[in-house]
N, C-alpha and C positions, 0 to 999 in steps of 0.2 A: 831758522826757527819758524816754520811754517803754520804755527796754528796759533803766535801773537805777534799781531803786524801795528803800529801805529798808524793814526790818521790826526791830519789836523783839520778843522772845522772855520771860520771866522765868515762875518758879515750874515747880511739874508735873516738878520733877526738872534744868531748864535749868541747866548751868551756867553760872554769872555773871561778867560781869567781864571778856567776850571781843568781841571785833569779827571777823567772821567774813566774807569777802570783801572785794574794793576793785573803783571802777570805776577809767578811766582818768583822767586829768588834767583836761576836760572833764564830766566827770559823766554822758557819754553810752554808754560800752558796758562791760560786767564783764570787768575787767582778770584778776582771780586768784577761784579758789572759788565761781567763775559755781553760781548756785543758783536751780532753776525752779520753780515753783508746787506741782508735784507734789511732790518736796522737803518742803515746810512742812505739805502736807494728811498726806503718811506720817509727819511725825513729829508732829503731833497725835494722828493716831491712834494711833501708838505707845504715847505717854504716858496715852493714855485705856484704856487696856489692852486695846483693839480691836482690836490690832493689824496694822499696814498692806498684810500681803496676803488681810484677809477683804474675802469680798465680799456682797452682796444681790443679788435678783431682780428682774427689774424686772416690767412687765407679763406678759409673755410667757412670763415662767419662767427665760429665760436668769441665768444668774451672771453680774454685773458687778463689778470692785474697786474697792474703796473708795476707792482711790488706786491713781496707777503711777508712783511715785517710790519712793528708799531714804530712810530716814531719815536726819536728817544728825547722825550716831552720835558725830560729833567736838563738836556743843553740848552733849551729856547727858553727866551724872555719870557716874560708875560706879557708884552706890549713892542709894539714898530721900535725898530733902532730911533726909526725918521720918519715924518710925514712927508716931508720933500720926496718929489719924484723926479727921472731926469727923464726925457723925451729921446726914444729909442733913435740914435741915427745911423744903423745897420742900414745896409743894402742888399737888400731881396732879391736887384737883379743881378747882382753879381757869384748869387748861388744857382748854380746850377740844378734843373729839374730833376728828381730821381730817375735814378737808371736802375733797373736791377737785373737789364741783360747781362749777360758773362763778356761778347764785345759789345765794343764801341763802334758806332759810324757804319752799320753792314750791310747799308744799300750805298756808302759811300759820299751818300747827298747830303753831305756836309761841306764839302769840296775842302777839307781843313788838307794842308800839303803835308805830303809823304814825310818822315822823319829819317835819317837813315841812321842806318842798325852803328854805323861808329860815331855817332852823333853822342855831345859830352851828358845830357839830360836821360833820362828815362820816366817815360811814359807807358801809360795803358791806351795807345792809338796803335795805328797802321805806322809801319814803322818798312823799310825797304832798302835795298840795296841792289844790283846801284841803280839809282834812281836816275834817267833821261828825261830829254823831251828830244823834241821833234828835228834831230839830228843826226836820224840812221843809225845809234848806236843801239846793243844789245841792253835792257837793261827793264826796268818797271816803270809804267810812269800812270799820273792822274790824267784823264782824259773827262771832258765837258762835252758831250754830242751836242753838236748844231749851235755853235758858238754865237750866232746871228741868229738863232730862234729864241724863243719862251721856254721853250721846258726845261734848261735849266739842270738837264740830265749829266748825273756824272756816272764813272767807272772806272777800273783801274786795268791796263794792259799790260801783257808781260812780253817779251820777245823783243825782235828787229823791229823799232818804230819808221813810221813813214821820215824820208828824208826830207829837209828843208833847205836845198843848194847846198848838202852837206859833200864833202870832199874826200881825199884821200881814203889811207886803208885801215880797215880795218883786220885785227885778227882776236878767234876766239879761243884759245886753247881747251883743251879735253878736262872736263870737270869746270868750268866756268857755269855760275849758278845765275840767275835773278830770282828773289825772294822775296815773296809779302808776307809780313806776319805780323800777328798782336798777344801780346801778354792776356790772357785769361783772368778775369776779375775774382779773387776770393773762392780758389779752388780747392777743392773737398774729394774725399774719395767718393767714386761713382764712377758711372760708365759719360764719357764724353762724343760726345758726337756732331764732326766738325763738315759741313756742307759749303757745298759751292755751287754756284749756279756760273757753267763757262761756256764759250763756244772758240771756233776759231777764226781770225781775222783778217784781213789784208788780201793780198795776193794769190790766190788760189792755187796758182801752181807752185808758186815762192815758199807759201803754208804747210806745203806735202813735202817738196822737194828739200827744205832747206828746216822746219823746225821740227814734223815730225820723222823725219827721218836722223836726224841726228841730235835730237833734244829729248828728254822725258819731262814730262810731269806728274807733279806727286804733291798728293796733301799730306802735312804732319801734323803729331798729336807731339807735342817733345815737353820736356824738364829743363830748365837751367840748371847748368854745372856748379853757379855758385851765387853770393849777393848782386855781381856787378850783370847780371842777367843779360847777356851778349847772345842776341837773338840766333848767334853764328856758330854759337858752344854749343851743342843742344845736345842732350840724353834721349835718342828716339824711342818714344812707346808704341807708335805706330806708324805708320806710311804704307801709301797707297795711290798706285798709279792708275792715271786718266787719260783719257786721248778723247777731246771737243773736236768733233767734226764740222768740218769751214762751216761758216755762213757769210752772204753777201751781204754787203753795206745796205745798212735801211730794212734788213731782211733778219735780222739776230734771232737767232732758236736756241736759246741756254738750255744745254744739258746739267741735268743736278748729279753731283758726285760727291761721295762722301766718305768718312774715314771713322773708325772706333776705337778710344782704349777705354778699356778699365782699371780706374788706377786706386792704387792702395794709398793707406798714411802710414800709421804706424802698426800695420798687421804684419805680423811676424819679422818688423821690423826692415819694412820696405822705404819707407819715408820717401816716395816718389814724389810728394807734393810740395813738401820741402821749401826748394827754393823757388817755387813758385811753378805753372805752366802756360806752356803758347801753343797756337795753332799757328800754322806756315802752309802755304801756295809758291812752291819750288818749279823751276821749269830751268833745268841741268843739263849740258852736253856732255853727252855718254859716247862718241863715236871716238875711237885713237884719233888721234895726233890735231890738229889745228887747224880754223878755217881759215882762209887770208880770202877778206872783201872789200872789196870797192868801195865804200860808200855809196859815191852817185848811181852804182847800177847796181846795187841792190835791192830789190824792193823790199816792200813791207811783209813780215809773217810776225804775229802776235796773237794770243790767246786773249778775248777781252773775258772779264772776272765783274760780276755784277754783284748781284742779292750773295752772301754770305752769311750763318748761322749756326750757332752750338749748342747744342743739347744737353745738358745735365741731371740724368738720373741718381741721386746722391743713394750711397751703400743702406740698403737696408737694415733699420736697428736693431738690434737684437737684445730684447726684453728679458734674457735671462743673465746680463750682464747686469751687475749694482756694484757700486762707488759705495 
């Protein structure tokens, strides 16, 4: 019965004890003291002592109201429930500043650690798989330049990291991926547009010989397949291959590369937004059959992954549709 919902009311000054409208016989239209949305948001505000015809700015500068309902003057007292007051003991610092970028963390310099994609939580961070460190294996990791200096600088690598007395062998088989990616905040139909700033790292000859010769990389625009949003399921809308040309240590020259979709909601019944979407930084071995390597004598080849960013042009409204 969509057009009579109940609401209950108490404290903030409500007074109690009252039943305030009726629908009809049916439970399907408001019989007496029909009462609309706007209604309940003015007399919130009322009682928050905001009162319900202030209003805020939006982007642009214009004045919008807070509400465009009266209050409904007939549920409130005449007077305070109470004069006692209690002394607020919330913590301010425990809320975080507004963000109202689409990601989170996309210079990195957060240094917050990688999440990986079979990990039991879900989050809207940098989320990876599989995640190394400084053990010659193939995978993503968070990296701190100049671990003994001040700046403090982070980034994230993808590939063969440098080895640390690491050992024995390794092998990679044909389609083995590493993956960074992050859930999209509060995604809309529009066109999206996912950037990277990459170069490539380590070993110059190792870089040519060993990652772009038998590895690709690719940015993705994708969809989750369902609620449990497994970065690993993905419905691609887009992808788009990149090749960061080396740079020397101390010497990094980030190339910007970037990726497009435009995605629908419910236009003709596309529902791509659905279960939500993510952006991905893939680097996949495409060559047949298996690499088998040494650890100790292989060296480093990685793509480092710095500045990241998404663009959101939301669909254009179209004024000749009414509700």
């Amino acid at each position: 019965w969509g057009h009579v919902f109940s609401f209950v009311l108490a404290g903030a000054g409500i007074r109690g004890g009252q039943v305030y409208g009726a629908s009809d016989k049916t439970g399907g239209y408001p019989a007496s003291n029909r009462v609309e949305p706007q209604q309940l948001t003015a007399s919130v505000f009322h009682l928050l002592g905001i009162g319900h015809e202030a209003t805020f700015r939006d982007r642009t500068g214009r004045p919008l109201p807070v509400s465009k309902g009266e209050p409904l003057w007939t549920l409130l007292g005449t007077s305070p429930a109470t004069d006692a007051r209690t002394q607020s003991t919330g913590e301010l610092a425990r809320v975080p500043p507004f963000d109202e970028r689409s990601l989170r963390d996309t210079d990195f310099e957060s240094g917050q650690p990688l999440i990986a994609h079979d990990a039991a939580q879900r989050t809207k961070m940098w989320q990876a798989s599989p995640i190394v460190s400084d053990d010659g294996s193939f995978g993503v990791a968070l990296v701190e330049d100049g671990k003994n200096s001040r700046s403090g600088k982070w980034h994230a690598t993808m590939g063969r990291l440098p080895t640390d007395g690491a050992s024995g062998k390794l092998t990679i088989a044909e389609g083995t991926r590493a993956m960074l990616s992050q859930e999209i905040r509060n995604p809309r139909a529009g066109r999206f547009t996912f950037r990277v700033q990459a170069c490539g790292a380590g070993d110059e000859a190792a870089y040519h010989e060993f990652l772009q010769q038998h590895f690709v990389c690719r940015l993705v625009i994708f969809g989750f397949l369902d609620m449990k949003k497994d970065h690993r399921e993905q419905r691609v809308f887009a992808t788009a291959e990149f090749k960061p040309a080396w740079c020397a240590d101390g010497r990094t020259n980030y190339e910007t590369f970037e990726v497009q979709a435009t995605l629908r909601s419910q236009d003709g019944g596309a529902n791509e937004t659905s279960y939500g979407v993510g952006a991905a930084i893939v680097v996949e071995k495409v060559t047949p059959g298996a690499l088998d390597l040494i650890a100790a004598d292989q060296l480093p080849a990685f793509i480092r992954i710095d500045d990241v960013e998404l663009d959101f042009n939301p669909r254009p409204r179209d004024d000749k549709v009414t509700v």
